[in-house]
C-alpha positions, 0 to 999 in steps of 0.5 A, a space after each residue: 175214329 171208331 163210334 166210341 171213341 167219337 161218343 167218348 170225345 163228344 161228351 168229354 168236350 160237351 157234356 157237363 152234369 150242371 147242364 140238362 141234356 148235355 150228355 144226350 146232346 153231346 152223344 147223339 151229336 157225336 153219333 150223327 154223322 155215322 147214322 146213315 151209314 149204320 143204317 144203310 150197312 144194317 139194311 143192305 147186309 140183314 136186309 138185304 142179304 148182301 155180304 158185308 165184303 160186298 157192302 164194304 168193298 162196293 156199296 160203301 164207294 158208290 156214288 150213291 152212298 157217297 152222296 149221302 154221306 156227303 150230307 151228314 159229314 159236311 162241315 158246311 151244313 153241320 157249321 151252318 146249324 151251329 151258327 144258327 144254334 149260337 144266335 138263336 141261343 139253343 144250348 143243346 143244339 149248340 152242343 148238339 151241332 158241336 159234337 157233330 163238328 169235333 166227330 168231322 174234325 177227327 174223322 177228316 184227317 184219320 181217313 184215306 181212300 174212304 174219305 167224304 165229301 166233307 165240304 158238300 155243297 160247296 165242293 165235291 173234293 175229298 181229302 184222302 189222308 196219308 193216315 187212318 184210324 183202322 188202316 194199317 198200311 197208314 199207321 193205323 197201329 200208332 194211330 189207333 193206340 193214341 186214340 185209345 189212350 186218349 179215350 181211356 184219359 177221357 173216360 176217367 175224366 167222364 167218371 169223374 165228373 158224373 155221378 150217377 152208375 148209369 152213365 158211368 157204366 155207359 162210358 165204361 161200356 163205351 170204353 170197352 166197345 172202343 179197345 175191343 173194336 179197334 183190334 176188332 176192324 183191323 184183324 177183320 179188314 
């Protein structure tokens, strides 16, 4: 899935308005997982001047890149730091680690030839999915609808339960991000 959509999910299952620093949680944790590659992408293209065909094509399938994706998709770790947040009683991180985990949840199934590592260090196996959520030539177009259905069920459900205009604006701006960048990545790609 899209980061937005990732973002939109996280705080619909994680972030409630009675529970301090659930919302920043739950959004930094759906966040988490695509970090290093928004980091290594922004670095290597405006940076570096590399073109993004090149990035994408290339950089995005070295093993080095793999390797570090490997790291922030691993249900492993990503599992261990839960289990260590629900024994230690760490709301946030357990809110934290749990939106990370439903943003691996997604992505392992919505994911073919640009699959992770998701269960580094045990294994370096790949699941390559028969379905993708920006692929066409793997029902990206159904995929992509479902995705944006639920995230706009979601969003309704956010507004509702926050209050405050600033997050609701955020959710819609998050919403908006999602339509947008899904028609966006198919066409571009």
């Amino acid at each position: 899935m899209n980061t937005p959509a990732h973002l939109i999910f996280g705080a619909g299952a994680f972030a409630r308005p009675d529970r301090k620093g659930s919302l920043a949680a739950a959004l930094a944790g759906s966040l988490a997982p695509d970090v290093s590659l928004y980091v290594m992408v922004s670095v290597t293209i405006w940076g570096l001047g590399i073109p993004a065909q090149t990035v994408f094509r290339e950089y995005y399938y070295s093993d080095a890149w793999q390797s570090v994706f490997a790291v922030d998709n691993s249900f492993v770790l990503w599992g261990l730091l839960l289990a260590l947040a629900a024994w230690r009683r760490w709301t946030l991180i357990v809110v934290f680690s749990g939106a990370a985990l439903l943003h691996l949840a997604f992505d392992f199934p919505l994911h073919t030839h640009d699959a992770r590592q998701h269960f580094w260090p045990l294994t370096d196996w790949v699941f390559i999915s028969p379905f993708s959520y920006w692929d066409n030539a793997a029902h990206a177009g159904v995929i992509g609808l479902g995705t944006l259905g639920m995230t706009m069920f979601l969003t309704v459900l956010l507004i509702q339960r926050f209050q405050a205009l600033g997050i609701r604006v955020l959710f819609v701006a998050l919403a908006a991000a999602e339509a947008m960048s899904s028609g966006f990545w198919r066409v571009f790609f």
